[in-house]
N, C-alpha and C positions, 0 to 999 in steps of 0.2 A: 376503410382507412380515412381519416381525416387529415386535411393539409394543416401545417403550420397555423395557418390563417385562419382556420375554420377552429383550431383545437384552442389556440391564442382565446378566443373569443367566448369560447364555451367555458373556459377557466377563468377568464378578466385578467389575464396572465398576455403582456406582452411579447412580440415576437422576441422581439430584444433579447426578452427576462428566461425565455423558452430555449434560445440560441444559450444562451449563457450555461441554463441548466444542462443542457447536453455536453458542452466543452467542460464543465466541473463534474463530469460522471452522475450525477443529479438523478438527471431524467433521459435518459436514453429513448430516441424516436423506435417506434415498433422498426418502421423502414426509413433505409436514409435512399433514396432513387443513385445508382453509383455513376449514372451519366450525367444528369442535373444538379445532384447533392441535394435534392430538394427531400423535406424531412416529413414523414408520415406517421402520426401518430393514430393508438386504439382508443376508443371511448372508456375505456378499463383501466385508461392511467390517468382519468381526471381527476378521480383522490389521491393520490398518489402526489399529484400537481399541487391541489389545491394544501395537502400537507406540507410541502415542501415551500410554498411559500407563509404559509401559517406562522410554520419555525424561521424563516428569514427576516418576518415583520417582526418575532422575537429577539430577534439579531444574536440568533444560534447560527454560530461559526459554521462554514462551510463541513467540515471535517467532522463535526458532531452532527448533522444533518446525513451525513454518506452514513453514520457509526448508526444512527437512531432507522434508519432507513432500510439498510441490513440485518438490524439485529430480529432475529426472526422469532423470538420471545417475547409475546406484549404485555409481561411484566418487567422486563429488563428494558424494555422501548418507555413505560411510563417511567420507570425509575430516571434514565436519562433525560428525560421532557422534566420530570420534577424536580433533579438537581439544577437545571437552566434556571427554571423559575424562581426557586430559591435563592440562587445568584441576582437574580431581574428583582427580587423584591427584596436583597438587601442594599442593590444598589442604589436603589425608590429609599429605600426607607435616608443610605446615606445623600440622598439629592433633596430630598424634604425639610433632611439637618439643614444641609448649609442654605437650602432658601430661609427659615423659619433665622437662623444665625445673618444670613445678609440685612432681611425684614428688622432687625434690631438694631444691627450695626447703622442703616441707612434712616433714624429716626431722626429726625428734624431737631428734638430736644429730647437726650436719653435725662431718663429720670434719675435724679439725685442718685446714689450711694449712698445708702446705711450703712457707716461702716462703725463697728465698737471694738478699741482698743482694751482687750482684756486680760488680766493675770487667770493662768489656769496651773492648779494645785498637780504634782505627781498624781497618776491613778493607775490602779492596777489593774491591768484588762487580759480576758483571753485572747491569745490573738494564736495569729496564722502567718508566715511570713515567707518569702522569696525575692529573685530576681527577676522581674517579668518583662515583655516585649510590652509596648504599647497598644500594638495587633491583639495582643493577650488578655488583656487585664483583664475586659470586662468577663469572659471565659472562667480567668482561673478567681477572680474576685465569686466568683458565683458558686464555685466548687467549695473556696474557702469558708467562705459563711457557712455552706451547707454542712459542713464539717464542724463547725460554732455552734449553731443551733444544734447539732445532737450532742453537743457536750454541754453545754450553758443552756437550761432549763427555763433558768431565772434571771437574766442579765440585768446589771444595776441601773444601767440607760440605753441610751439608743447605737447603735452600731457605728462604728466609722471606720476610719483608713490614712495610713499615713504615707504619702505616693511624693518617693527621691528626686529633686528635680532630675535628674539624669533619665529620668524616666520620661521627659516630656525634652528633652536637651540635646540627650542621646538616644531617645527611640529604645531606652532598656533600661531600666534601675531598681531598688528596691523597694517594695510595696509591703507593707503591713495592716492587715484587716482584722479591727477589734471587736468584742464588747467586751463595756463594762461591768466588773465582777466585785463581792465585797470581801471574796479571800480567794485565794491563789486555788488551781485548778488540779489536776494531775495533769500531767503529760499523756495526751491520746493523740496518736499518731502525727498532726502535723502540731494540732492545739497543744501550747502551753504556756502559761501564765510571763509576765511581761508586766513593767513598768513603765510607763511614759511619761517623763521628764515636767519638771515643770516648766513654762515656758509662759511669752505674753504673745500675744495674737492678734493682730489685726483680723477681724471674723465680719463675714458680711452673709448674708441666705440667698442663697438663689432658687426664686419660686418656679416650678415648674417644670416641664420633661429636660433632661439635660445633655438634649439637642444642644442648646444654648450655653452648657453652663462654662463653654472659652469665653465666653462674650462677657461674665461676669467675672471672669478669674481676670481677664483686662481691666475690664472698669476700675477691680480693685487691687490691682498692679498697679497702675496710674493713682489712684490715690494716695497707696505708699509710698509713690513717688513724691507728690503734692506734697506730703505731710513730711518729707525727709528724713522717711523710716529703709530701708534694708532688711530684703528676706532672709533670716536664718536658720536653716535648715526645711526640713521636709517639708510640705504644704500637711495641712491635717481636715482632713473631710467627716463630718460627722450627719449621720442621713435621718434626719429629724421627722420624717416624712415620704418613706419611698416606693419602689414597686413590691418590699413587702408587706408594705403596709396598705395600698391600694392601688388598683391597675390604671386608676386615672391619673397621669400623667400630672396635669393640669394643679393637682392637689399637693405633690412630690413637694421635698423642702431640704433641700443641702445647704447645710453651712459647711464655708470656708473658712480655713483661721487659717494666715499665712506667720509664721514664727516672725518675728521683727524687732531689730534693734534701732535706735534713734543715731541718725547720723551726728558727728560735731565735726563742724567746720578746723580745717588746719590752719593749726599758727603759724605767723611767721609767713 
């Protein structure tokens, strides 16, 4: 039997951290002494230890820790450890956004706005359309296209998306995912053929992973301000350059075009 002190030591596992795991069901000492309380551990649960703190430095909940710990299947034990990590690495991936989004916001002199005020003609695009969460889009934006590309073979340009402000306002709105086509499609299951309005656009590209791309949808908010223009209606995204056209990030190229009218001052 080993004391607290001795098992503490063999594990780099403080007493503390050892007292702790016994009170959370954890790690149960081999013997607890019932006159002393003093706690005796086997040399047989230093893996056991040294697992249990493994998944703690992963900051797996206590309760999934008891769950992963019991489950006596060690393929339903890695499934459990896998689903953590995939949680761990998409909370990495959202902590990487907002530093790489802070690193832009916090530049000394953000560099000018491209922005071109343009007339864009009716066209008629396959699209895909619903009501989506915010949580969602980029989920069900991925389903939609995939449903695009097995209908449109040949699409007349590049893909985009027409995202309701409510959808960024209200955390819900409606979303429509095109391409461009040069005649009307049949109707396959969610796909079918659509017009999109004519409309003028304030339109600016934002380069890059679109970690970033609130940080330019600002920029050129603020400039529609500047310029005493008004958004109206949907924002319109068109992916000039994206992840399916190459996995570097770095290369990616979305333009925005926010729908805009010219303010006039009231008389009087």
């Amino acid at each position: 039997m080993l004391t607290i002190g001795r098992f503490a030591q063999l594990t780099h596992l403080s007493i503390r951290t050892l007292r702790r795991y016994h009170e959370a069901g954890l790690l149960e000492p081999a013997h607890v002494d019932p006159s002393s309380g003093y706690r005796y551990y086997d040399a047989g649960q230093i893996p056991a230890a040294q697992v249990i703190a493994r998944l703690r430095e992963l900051d797996v909940p206590l309760a999934d820790v008891r769950r992963i710990l019991l489950e006596p299947d060690p393929a339903a034990r890695a499934s459990l450890v896998g689903e953590h990590l995939q949680r761990l690495e998409e909370q990495l991936s959202r902590t990487q956004a907002a530093v790489r989004s802070l690193q832009r916001l916090l530049r000394p002199e953000p560099a000018a706005l491209a922005v071109e005020l343009r007339r864009v003609p009716a066209r008629l695009v396959a699209a895909v359309e619903a009501t989506v969460t915010h949580t969602d889009v980029l989920s069900w934006y991925a389903g939609a296209m995939a449903e695009l590309d097995a209908v449109v073979t040949r699409p007349a340009g590049p893909p985009g998306g027409l995202y309701d402000n409510a959808l960024f306002t209200e955390g819900r709105g409606r979303v429509l995912v095109h391409v461009p086509v040069d005649a009307p499609v049949p109707v396959t299951g969610r796909v079918h053929s659509a017009e999109l309005p004519a409309v003028e656009l304030a339109v600016t590209v934002h380069e890059g992973s679109h970690d970033t791309i609130e940080v330019t949808y600002g920029e050129l908010g603020r400039w529609v301000s500047d310029h005493a223009l008004a958004v109206a209606g949907p924002v319109r995204e068109t992916y000039l350059t994206g992840p399916r056209d190459t996995a570097e990030a770095e290369r990616w190229r979305t333009e925005i075009g926010w729908p805009v009218f010219r303010l006039t001052p009231r008389s009087g």
